[in-house]
C-alpha positions in Angstrom: -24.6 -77.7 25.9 -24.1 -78.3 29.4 -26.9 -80.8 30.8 -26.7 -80.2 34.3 -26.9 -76.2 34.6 -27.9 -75.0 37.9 -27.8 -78.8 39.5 -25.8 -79.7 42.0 -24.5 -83.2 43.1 -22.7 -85.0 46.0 -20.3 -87.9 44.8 -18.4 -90.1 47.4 -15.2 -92.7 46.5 -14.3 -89.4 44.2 -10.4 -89.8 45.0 -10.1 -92.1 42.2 -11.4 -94.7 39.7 -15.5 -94.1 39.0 -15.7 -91.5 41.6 -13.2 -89.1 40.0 -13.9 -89.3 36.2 -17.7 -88.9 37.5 -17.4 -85.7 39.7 -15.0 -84.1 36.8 -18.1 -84.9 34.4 -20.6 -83.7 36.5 -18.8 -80.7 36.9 -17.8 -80.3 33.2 -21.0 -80.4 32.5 -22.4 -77.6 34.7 -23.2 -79.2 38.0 -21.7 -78.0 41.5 -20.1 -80.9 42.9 -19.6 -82.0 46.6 -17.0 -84.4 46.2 -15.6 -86.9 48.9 -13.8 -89.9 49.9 -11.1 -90.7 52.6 -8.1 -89.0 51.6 -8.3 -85.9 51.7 -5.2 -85.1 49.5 -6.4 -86.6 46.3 -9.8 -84.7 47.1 -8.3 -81.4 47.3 -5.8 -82.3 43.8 -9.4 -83.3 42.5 -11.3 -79.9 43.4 -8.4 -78.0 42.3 -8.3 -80.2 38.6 -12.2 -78.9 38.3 -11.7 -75.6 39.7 -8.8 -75.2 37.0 -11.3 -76.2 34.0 -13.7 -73.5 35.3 -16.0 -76.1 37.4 -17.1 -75.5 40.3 -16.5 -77.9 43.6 -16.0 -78.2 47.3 -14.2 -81.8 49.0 -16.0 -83.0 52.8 -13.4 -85.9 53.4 -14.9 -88.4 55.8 -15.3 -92.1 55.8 -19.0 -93.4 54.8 -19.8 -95.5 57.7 -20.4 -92.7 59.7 -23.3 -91.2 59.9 -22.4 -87.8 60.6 -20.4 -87.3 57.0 -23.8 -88.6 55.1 -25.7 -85.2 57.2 -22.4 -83.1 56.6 -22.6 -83.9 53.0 -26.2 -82.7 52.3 -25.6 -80.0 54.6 -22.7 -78.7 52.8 -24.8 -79.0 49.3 -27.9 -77.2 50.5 -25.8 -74.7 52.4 -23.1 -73.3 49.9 -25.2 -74.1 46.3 -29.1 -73.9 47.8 -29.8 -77.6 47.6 -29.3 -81.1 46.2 -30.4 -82.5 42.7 -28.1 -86.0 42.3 -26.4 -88.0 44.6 -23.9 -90.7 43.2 -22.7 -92.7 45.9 -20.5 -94.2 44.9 -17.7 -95.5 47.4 -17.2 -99.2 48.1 -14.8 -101.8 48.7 -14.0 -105.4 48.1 -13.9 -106.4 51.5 -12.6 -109.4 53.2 -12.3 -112.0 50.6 -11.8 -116.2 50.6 -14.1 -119.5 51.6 -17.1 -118.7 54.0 -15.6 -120.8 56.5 -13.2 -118.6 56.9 -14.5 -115.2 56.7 -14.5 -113.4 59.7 -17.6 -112.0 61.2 -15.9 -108.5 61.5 -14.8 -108.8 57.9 -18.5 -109.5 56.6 -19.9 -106.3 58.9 -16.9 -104.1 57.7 -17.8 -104.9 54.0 -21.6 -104.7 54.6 -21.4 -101.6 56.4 -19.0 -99.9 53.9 -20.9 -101.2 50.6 -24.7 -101.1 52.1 -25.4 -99.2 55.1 -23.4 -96.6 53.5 -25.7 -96.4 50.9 -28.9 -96.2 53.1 -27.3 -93.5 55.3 -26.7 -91.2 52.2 -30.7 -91.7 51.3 -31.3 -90.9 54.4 -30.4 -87.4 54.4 -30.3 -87.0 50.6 -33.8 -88.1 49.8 -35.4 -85.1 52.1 -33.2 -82.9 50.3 -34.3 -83.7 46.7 -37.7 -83.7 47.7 -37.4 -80.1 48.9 -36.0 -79.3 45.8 -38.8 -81.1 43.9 -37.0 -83.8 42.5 -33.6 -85.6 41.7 -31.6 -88.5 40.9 -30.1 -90.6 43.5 -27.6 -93.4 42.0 -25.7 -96.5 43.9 -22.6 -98.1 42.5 -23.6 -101.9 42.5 -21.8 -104.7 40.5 -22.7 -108.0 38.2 -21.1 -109.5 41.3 -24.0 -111.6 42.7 -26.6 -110.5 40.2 -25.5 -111.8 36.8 -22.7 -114.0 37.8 -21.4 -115.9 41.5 -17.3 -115.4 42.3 -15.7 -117.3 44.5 -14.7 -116.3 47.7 -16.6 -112.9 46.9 -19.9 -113.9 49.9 -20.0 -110.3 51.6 -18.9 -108.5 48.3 -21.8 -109.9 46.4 -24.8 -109.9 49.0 -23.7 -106.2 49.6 -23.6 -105.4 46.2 -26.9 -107.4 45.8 -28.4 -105.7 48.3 -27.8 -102.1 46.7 -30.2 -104.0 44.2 -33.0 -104.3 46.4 -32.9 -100.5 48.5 -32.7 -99.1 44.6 -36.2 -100.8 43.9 -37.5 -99.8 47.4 -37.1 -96.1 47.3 -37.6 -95.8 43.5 -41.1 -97.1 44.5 -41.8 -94.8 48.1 -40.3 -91.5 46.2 -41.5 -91.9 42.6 -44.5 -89.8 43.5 -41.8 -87.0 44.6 -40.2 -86.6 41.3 -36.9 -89.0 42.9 -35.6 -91.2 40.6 -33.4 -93.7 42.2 -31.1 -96.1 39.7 -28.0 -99.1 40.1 -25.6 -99.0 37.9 -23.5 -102.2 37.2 -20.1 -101.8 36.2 -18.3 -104.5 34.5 -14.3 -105.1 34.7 -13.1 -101.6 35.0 -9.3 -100.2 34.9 -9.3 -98.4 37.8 -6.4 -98.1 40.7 -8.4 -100.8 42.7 -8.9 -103.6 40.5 -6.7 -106.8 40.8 -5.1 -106.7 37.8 -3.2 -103.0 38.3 -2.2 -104.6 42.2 1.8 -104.6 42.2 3.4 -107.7 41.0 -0.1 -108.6 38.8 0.6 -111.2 36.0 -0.1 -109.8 32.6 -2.3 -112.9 32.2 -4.4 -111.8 34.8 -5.7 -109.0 32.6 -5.8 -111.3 29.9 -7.9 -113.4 31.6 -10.2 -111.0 33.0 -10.6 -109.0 29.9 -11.0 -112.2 28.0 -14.4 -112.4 30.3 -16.0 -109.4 28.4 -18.1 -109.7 24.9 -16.0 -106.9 24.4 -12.8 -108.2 25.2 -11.3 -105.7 27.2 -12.1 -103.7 30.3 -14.0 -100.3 30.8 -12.1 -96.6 31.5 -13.5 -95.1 34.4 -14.9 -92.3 32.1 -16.8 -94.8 30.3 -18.4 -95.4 33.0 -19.3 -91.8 33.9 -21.3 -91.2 31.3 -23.2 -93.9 31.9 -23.7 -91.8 35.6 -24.5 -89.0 33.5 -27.1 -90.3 31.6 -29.1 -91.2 35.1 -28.3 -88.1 37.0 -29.6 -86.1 33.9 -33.1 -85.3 32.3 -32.4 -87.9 29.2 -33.4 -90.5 31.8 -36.6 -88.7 33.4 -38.3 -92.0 32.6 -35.6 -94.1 34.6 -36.0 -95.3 37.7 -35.6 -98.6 39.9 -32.8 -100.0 37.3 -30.4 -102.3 37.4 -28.5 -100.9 34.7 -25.9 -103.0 33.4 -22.8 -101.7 32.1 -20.6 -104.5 31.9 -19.2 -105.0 28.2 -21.2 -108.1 27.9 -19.4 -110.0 31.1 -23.4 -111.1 32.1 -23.9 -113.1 28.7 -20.6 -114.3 27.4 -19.9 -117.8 27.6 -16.6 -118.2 25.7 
């Protein structure tokens, strides 16, 4: 059974990690997919991977901090598949890292504007789309970063993050009446190309460490996580909506 028949879904940061394992699920299980991200080579290697399995997908490369790739994204839904039903966006970085003191003021707007604004420019134009569809599932990529736990040296990271928190509740509330569900998720450790401890030259102890943070004791695949995605963008959660929801293999509650 195939739970999103007839949808279709934009997904950005699709190039890799989250992003990637989510698009080829979406897709696997029935929806068209508007992937994108940056690099426009691993975008077209991913549409090609879906296209191969008998999905169906199109890749709009563009960085999202601008504007103009949130519109070209919704317009390239509504325009080749008829509309939008779920939006993951997903993309995001780290950003500029280390001691407040020291951050620079460009660093903090770089990381806000790639983390947040991103995320309220894809609303923007993907809200008006569900609601002319009569419904859908819009979903941000937040973190337990400045929710469940405080990093070190992580300031923009985290109020970012955190903020993803707070636009989530907002338009959950304004477009709840319109059939829009809008949902967080919060990943936990996850072995993906980005994280620290797959970085050239990482210390084996490192993952130790870090997977040693986790009830579970070890960190998440990226296709754990998307089907986590799944479960939001799909009908099982029509009740679901202004979530934080945590999936984090217990790095929120473990003390030891």
């Amino acid at each position: 059974m195939t739970t999103l028949m007839n949808k279709t879904a934009i997904v950005t940061g699709a190039s890799s990690g989250i992003g990637y394992a989510t698009a080829k699920l979406f897709a696997r299980e029935g929806a068209n997919v508007v992937v994108s991200a940056r690099r426009s080579k691993e975008l077209e290697a991913l549409v090609a991977e879906i296209k191969e399995a008998g999905g169906i997908a199109i890749a709009v490369a563009g960085d999202v901090r601008d504007e103009a790739l949130a519109e070209a994204l919704v317009k390239t839904a509504v325009e080749r598949f008829g509309g939008l039903d779920i939006a993951f966006n997903n993309a995001g970085a780290v950003g500029e890292t280390g001691a407040i003191s020291g951050l620079s003021v460009d660093g903090w707007r770089d990381t806000l504007e790639t983390n947040l604004t991103s995320a309220f420019l894809g609303a923007k134009y993907q809200v008006p789309a569900m609601m002319d569809r009569g419904g859908g599932s819009l979903i941000f990529t937040s973190t337990f970063v400045g929710y469940s736990a405080g990093m070190p040296g992580m300031a923009s990271y985290a109020a970012s993050k955190a903020g993803l928190i707070g636009l989530t509740q907002v338009l959950a509330t304004e477009f709840g009446s319109r059939n829009i569900r809008v949902n967080a998720i919060l990943p936990g450790g996850t072995d993906t190309p980005s994280n620290v401890v797959n970085a050239p030259g990482a210390p084996q102890e490192l993952r130790a460490f870090i997977e040693g943070l986790h009830a579970l004791k070890r960190l998440a695949t990226p296709a754990e996580i998307a089907k986590a995605v799944l479960f939001l963008a799909s009908d099982a959660a029509s009740f679901v909506t202004g979530s934080a929801f945590v999936i984090d293999g217990g790095i929120s509650i473990t003390r030891t």
